[in-house]
C-alpha positions as CSV (number, residue, x, y, z in Angstrom):
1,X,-21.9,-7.9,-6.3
2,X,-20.4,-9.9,-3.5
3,X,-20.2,-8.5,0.4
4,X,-16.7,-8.8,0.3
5,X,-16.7,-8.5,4.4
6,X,-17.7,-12.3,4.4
7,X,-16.4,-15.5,3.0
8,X,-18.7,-16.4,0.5
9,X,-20.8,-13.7,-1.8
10,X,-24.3,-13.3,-1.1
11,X,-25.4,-15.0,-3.8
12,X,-23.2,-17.9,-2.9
13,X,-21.1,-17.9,-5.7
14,X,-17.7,-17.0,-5.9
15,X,-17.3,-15.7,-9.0
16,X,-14.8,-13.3,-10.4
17,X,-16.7,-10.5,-9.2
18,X,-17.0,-12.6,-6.0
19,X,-15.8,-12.1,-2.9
20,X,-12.6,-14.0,-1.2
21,X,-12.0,-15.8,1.9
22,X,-13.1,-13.7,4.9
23,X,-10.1,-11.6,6.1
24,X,-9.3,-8.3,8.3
25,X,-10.5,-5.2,6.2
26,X,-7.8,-2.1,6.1
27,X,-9.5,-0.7,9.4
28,X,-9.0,1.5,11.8
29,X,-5.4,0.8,12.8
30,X,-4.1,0.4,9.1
31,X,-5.5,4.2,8.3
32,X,-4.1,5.1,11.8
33,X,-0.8,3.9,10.8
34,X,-0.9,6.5,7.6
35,X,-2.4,8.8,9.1
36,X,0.4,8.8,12.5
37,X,3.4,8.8,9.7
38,X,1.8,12.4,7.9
39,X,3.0,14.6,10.6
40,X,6.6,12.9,11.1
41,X,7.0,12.9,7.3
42,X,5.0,17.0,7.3
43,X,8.3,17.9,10.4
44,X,10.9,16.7,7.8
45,X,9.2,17.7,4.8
46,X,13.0,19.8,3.3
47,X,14.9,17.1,4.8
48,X,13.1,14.8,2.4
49,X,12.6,17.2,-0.1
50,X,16.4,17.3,-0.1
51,X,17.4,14.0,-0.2
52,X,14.9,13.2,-3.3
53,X,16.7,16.0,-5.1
54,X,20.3,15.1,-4.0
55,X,19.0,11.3,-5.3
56,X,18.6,12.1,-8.4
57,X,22.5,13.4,-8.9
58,X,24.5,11.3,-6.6
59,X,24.7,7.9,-6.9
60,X,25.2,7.1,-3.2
61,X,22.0,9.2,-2.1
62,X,20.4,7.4,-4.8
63,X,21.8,3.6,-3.5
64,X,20.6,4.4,-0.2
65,X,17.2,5.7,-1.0
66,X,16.7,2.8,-3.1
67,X,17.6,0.5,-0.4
68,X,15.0,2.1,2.0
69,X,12.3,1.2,-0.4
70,X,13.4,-2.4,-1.4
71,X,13.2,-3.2,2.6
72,X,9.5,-1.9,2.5
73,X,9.2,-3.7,-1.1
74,X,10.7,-7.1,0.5
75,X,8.4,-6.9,4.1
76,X,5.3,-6.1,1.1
77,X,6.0,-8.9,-1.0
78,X,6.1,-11.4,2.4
79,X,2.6,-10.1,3.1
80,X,1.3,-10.9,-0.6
81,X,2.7,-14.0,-0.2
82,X,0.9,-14.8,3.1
83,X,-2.2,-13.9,2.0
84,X,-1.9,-16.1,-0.9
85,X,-0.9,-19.4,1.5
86,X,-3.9,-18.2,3.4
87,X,-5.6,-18.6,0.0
88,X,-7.3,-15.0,0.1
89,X,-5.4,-13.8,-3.1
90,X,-5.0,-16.0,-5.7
91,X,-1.3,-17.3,-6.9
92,X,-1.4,-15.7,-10.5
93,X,-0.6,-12.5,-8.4
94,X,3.4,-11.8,-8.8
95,X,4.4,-10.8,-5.3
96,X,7.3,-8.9,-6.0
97,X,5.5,-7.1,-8.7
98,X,2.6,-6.4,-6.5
99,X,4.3,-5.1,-3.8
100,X,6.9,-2.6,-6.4
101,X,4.1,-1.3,-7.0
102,X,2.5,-0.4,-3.2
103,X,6.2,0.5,-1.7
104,X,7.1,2.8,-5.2
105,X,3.0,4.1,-5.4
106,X,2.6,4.5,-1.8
107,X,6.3,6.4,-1.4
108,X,5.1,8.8,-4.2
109,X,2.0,9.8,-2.4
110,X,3.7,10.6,0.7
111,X,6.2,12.1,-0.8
112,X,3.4,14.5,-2.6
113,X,1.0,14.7,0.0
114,X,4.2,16.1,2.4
115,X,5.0,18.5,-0.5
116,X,2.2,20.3,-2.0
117,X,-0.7,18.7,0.2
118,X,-3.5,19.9,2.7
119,X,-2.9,19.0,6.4
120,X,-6.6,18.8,6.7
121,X,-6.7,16.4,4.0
122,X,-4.2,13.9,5.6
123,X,-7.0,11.5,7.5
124,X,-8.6,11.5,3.8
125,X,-5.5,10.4,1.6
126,X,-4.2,8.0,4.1
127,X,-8.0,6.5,4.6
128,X,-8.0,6.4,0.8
129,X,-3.7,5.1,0.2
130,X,-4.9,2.1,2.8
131,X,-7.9,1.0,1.2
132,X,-7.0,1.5,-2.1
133,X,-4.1,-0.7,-1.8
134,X,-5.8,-3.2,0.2
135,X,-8.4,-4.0,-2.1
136,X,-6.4,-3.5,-5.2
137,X,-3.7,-5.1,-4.8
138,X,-4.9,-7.9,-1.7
139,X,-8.5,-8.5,-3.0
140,X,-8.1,-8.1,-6.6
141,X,-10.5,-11.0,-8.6
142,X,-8.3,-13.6,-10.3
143,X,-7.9,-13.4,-13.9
């Protein structure tokens, strides 16, 4: 298996199970930027709570919540794109899909997390919502 820290994999090759380009890891400030939104998202917990359930009835709740999350999903799909300029994600990767799928997953862990979750685990989900989306969806091995 590659060392997916560097550019090539150790064994040289860069196979599908390879590694890509050298790039920045999710580190330290990508967790950190969770990990800072859990307790603004934890003080409005029934104000979001609220507006999910309002959402789901009123059209214009709806509209505007919707429109929240296609910002994120646009600013998402720009950084997909970059990195595959940058060549560390291959082309076959459908930007818009990819990033659906990291502004609609990420918005429902939150959204749980801030609902049923455990304060102390908040370090631990957003650690784990960071890198899981940064290696699945940014260094995912071409098909």
């Amino acid at each position: 298996m590659g060392d997916r820290r560097g550019g090539t994999c150790r064994s040289g090759s860069r196979s599908r199970e390879g590694c890509r380009p050298a790039a920045p890891a999710p580190g330290r400030a990508r967790r950190g930027e969770s990990r800072a939104r859990c307790p603004g998202y934890r003080e409005r917990g029934p104000l979001l709570a609220a507006i999910a359930e309002v959402a789901a009835y009123d059209a214009e709740m709806r509209e505007a919540m919707l429109q929240e999350i296609d910002r994120f999903t646009r600013h998402i799909a720009s950084l997909v794109e970059a990195e595959q300029e940058a060549g560390r994600l291959h082309r076959g990767v459908d930007a818009q899909a990819a990033a659906q799928v990291l502004a609609w997953g990420g918005e429902q862990v939150i959204a749980r997390l801030v609902a049923i979750g455990d304060p102390a685990r908040d370090e631990a989900v957003a650690r784990d919502l960071a890198e899981s989306q940064w290696y699945g969806a940014l260094r995912r091995p071409q098909a």
